[in-house]
C-alpha positions as CSV (number, residue, x, y, z in Angstrom):
1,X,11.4,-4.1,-16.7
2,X,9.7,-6.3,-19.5
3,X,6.0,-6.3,-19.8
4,X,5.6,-10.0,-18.9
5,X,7.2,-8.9,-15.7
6,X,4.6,-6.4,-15.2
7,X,2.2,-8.1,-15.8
8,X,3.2,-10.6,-13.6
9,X,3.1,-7.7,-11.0
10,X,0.0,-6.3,-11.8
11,X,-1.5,-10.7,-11.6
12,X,0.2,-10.7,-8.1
13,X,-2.1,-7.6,-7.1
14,X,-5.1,-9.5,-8.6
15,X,-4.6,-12.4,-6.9
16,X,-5.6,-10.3,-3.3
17,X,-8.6,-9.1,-5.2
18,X,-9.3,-9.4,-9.0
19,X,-10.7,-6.1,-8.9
20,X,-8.3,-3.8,-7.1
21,X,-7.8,-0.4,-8.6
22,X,-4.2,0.8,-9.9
23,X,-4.5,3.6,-7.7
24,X,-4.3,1.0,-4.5
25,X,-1.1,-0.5,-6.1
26,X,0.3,2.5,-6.7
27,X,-0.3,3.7,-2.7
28,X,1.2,-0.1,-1.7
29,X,4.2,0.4,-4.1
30,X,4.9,3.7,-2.3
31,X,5.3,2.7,0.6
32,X,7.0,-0.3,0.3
33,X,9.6,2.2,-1.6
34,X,10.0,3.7,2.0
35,X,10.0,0.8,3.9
36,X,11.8,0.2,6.7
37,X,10.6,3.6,7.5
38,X,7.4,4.8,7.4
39,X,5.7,7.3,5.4
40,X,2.8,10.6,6.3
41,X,-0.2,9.5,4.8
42,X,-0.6,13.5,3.7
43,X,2.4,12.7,1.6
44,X,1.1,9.9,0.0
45,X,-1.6,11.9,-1.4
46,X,1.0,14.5,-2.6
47,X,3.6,12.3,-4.4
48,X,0.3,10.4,-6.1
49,X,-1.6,13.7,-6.7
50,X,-4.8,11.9,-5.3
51,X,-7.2,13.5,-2.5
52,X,-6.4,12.7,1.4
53,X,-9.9,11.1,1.3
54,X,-8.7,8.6,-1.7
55,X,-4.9,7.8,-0.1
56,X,-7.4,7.0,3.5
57,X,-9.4,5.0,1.7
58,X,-6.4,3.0,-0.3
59,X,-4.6,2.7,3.2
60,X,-7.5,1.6,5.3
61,X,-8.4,-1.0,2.6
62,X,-4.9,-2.2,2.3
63,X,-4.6,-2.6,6.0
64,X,-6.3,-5.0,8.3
65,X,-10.0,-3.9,8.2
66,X,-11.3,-1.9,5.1
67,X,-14.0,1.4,5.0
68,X,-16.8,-1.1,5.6
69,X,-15.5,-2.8,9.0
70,X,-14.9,-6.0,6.8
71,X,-11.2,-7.4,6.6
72,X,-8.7,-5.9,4.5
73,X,-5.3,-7.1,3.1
74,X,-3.0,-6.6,6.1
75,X,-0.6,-5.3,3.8
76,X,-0.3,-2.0,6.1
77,X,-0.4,-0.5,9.1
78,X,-1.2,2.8,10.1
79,X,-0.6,4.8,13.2
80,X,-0.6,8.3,14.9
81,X,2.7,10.0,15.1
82,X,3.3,11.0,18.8
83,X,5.5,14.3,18.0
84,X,2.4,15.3,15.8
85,X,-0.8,13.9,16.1
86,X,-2.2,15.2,13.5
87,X,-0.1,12.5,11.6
88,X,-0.9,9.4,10.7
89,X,2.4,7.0,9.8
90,X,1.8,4.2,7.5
91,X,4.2,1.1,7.0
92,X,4.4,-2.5,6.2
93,X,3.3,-5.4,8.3
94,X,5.6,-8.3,7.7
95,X,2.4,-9.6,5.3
96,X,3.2,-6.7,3.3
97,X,7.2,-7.2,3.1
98,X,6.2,-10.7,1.8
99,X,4.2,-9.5,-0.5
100,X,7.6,-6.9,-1.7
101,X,9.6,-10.0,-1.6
102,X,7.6,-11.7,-3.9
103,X,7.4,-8.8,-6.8
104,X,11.0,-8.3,-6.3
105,X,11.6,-11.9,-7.5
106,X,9.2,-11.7,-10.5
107,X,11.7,-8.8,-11.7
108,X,14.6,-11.4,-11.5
């Protein structure tokens, strides 16, 4: 990948908010890597090495409403496993897919 196309990638990020963290793209990127299928928030946190508490925070803010009840990027959504309920499934919402097509293209 060439850095003008990473920085492309990184612009694309900071155009849903000038301020989002690299931690937040790097919870996005991983599971649009699994997408169709979803992926265990718990291993989110372990293939990132962050805290559960981060990867909830990164998911919730990435998904329709954020921490603070406000609205968030409706990149995500999240739900509870029914064989395990202790689970909690994130994948992307057609927002999100766009959002894959779009840094897939500025690779090309």
């Amino acid at each position: 990948m060439k850095l003008s196309a990473l920085t492309n990638s990184i612009e694309l990020f900071r155009s849903l908010n000038p301020e989002m963290q690299a931690q937040m793209m790097l919870t996005f990127l991983l599971i649009a890597s699994k997408d169709p299928r979803p992926i265990a928030m718990s291993d989110i946190g372990e293939r990132l090495a962050i805290a559960q508490s981060s990867v909830s925070r990164n998911v919730q803010a990435l998904s329709g409403t954020n921490r603070h009840g406000t609205r968030g990027y409706g990149l995500v959504h999240t739900w509870v496993n029914p064989d395990n309920r202790r689970q909690k499934m994130v994948e992307l919402t057609p927002h999100g897919r766009r959002i894959v097509e779009l840094l897939k293209s500025i690779g090309d």
